[in-house]
N, C-alpha and C positions, 0 to 999 in steps of 0.2 A: 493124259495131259496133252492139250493141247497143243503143237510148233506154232513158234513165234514167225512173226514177218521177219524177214531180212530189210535191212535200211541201206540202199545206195545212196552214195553222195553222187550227185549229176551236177559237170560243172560242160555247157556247151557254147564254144563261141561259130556262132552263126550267122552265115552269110548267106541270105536267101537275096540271089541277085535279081531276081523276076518281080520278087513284089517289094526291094526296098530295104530290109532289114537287117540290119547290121545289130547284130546284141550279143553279150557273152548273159549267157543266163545258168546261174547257179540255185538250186532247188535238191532238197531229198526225194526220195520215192520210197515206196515200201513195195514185196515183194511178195506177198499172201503164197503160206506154205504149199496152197495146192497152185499155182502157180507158175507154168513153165520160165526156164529161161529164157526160151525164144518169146511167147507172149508179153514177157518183160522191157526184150528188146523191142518187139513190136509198139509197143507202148509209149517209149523213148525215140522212135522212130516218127510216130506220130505225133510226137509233142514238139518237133520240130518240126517235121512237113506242113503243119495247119499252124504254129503259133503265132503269136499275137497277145498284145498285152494283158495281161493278170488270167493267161490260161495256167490251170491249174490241175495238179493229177488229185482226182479224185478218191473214196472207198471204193470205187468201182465193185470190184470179183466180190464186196460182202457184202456186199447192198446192191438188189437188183433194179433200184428207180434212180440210180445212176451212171452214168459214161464214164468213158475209163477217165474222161478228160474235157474239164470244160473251163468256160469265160462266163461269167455274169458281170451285168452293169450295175450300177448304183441301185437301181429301182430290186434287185434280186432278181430278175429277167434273165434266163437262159440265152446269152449271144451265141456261144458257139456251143453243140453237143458233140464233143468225138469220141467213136467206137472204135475198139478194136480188134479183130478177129472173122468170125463169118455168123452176124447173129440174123436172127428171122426178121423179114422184110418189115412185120407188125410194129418191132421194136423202135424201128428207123421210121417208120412214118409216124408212130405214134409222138417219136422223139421233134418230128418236124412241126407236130401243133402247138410245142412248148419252147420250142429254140427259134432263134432267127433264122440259122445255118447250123446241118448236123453235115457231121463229115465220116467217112469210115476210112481206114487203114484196113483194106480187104486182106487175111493172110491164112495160110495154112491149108495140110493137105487136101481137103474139099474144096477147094478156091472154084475148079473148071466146072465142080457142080453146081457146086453154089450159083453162079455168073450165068449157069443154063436155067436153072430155076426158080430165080427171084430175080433178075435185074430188069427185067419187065415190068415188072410190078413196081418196082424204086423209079425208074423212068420219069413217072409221073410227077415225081414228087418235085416242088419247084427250088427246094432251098437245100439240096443236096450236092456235097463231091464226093465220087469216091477212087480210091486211088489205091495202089497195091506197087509192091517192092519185089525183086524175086526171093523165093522163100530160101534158095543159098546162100546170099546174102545175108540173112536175118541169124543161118546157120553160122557164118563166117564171126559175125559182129558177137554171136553167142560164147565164141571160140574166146572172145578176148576179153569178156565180163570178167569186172572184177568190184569190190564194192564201191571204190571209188574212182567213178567214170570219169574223162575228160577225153570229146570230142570234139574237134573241130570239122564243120561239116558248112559246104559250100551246095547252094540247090542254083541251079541254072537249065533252063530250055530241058524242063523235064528229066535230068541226071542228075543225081545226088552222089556226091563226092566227100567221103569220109576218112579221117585221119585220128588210128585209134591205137595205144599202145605202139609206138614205131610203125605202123603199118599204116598202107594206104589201099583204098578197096574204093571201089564206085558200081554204081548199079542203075539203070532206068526207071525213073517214076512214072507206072505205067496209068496215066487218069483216064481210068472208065469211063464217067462221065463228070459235071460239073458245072453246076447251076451258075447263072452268070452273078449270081451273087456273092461268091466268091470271086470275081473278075474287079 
């Protein structure tokens, strides 16, 4: 028999001072039982870093012809594709002939290979950010999961500033690179 997803309640109020955005945004997630908890957090990590209105968490991890997280317009047009973890360069560019803008939350122990061996080849790509957190942090934020999340998280000149269960934690958003159409 198969294990069911897990269901968090995500309630975040967000202040992204760089680009504007001031939202408290409330949404479920599901948790697919093969699933880490740090890819989880990863996930919720990059559902604020990139959002933007009516982005949404996808089936992502069950379905392979989708992001963990995306935006569509009116017309069903792919605006925004986000990825998260360290997937093959193929996937990302292929993701860039169907999106306006893909983005990735680069994360996990292969990250310094990963960045030697494919960030070349993304380079080219013109409607790309990618961007990475450190991986103690994602450990730390893991520490304090529970099913029903509320964080208040402040992004400013590349730092994100997290306030989670009584604790306060910050970390540097380190952007790789970053097509100016995210600018």
């Amino acid at each position: 028999m198969a294990l069911p997803s897990i269901i968090y309640r995500l309630s975040i109020q967000l202040s992204d001072i760089d680009r504007g955005i001031y939202r408290t945004i409330q949404t479920t997630v599901a948790r697919h039982p093969s699933e880490t908890e740090e890819r989880l957090v990863a996930r919720l990590l990059a559902y604020a870093l990139f959002y933007e209105e009516d982005l949404v968490f996808t089936r992502g991890i069950c379905t392979g012809d989708e992001p963990d997280i995306w935006s569509k317009g009116p017309d069903g047009r792919v605006r925004l594709w986000v990825e998260v973890g360290l997937p093959e360069p193929e996937r990302l560019i292929k993701a860039s002939r169907h999106a306006l803008r893909v983005a990735l939350l680069a994360f996990g122990n292969g990250l310094p290979n990963w960045e030697r061996q494919y960030l070349a080849q993304l380079s080219d790509v013109p409607t790309i950010a990618i961007a990475t957190v450190d991986q103690g942090f994602i450990r730390r934020l893991t520490e304090l999961l529970e099913r029903s999340i509320s964080w208040e998280i402040t992004i400013t000149e590349d730092a994100l500033y997290l306030q989670a269960a009584g604790q306060s934690l910050e970390t540097q958003v380190q952007v790789i690179f970053k097509s100016k159409c995210f600018e």
